[in-house]
C-alpha positions, 0 to 999 in steps of 0.5 A: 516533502517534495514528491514521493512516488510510491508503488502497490503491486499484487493481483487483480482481486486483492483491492490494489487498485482501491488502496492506490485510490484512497491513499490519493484520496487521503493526501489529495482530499484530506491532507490538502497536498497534491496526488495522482493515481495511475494504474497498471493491470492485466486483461484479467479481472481477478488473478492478473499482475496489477498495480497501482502508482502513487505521487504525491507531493506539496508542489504540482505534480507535472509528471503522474507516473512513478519513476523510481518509487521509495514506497512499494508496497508487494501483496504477492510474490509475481509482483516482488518479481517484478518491482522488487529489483527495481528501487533505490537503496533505503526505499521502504518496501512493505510485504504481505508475510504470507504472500511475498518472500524477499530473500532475493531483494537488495539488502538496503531495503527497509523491508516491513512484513505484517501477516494482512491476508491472515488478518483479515481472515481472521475478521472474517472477510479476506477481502479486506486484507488490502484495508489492513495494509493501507493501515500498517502503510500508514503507521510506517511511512506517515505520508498521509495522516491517520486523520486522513485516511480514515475519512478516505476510507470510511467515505470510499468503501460500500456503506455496509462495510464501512465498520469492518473496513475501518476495523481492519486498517485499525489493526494494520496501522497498529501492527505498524506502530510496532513493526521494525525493519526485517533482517535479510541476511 
């Protein structure tokens, strides 16, 4: 692996700028590569476009910012808007089901879907559907290690969640063992 850009876009709220951090954390910290973390958001806290962009690589990183991202990762439909259109053929583009609709996306595209928000919900604190998607992130792309990303995020969330947290990037990077590419016709 060389350098690998990727993306997290959606709203302020949703935790995207936390999963950008741990998957850093992960490669950098854990996996022993190098990592940068740069992150985008609107003068809102809660309900504004934000996102997170990731590098990481084996080599030093000279330049943090994502150029032309193979990962991108969409948690909401403003987000698939804006960053959608805006990738190579063959990028993996992983969505939140309920949240991003990708009709209008390039048909070269390795798009993945999980339901993360409903998920969570399910587990009883939406909050953690962020936590979901790094799971199923990590099962589809193996960038970072599981090894490593557990640890990133058992030692990044509160203490008190740290079960439930580890429970919900359990489901999503089972969801992701088993997911296949979607048909966009």
């Amino acid at each position: 692996m060389a350098r690998t850009e990727l993306r997290f876009a959606g709203f302020g709220g949703q935790g995207i700028i936390l999963a950008g951090y741990i998957v850093g954390k992960a490669a950098s910290i854990y996996d022993k590569k190098n990592a940068t973390l740069t992150q985008s958001y609107g003068p809102e806290s809660r309900g504004g476009a934000c996102s997170a962009g990731v590098v990481v690589s084996d080599t030093p990183v000279h330049y943090p910012h994502p150029v032309t991202p193979s990962i991108l990762v969409l948690m909401s439909q403003e987000a698939c808007a804006k960053f959608g259109c805006v990738l190579p053929d063959n990028a993996t583009v992983l969505i939140d089901e309920d949240l991003v609709k990708p009709e209008l996306m390039n048909k070269t595209l390795k798009i993945y879907s999980i339901p993360a928000t409903r998920m969570a919900e399910t587990l009883g604190r939406k909050i953690v559907a962020n936590i979901v998607m790094l799971g199923f992130f990590t099962a589809v792309t193996k960038l970072v290690s599981l090894k490593a990303m557990q640890d990133a995020v058992a030692t990044t969330v509160p203490p008190p969640t740290k079960e439930l947290n580890l429970q919900a990037f359990q489901q999503g990077y089972d969801q992701g063992l088993k997911a296949k590419p979607m048909k966009i016709a």
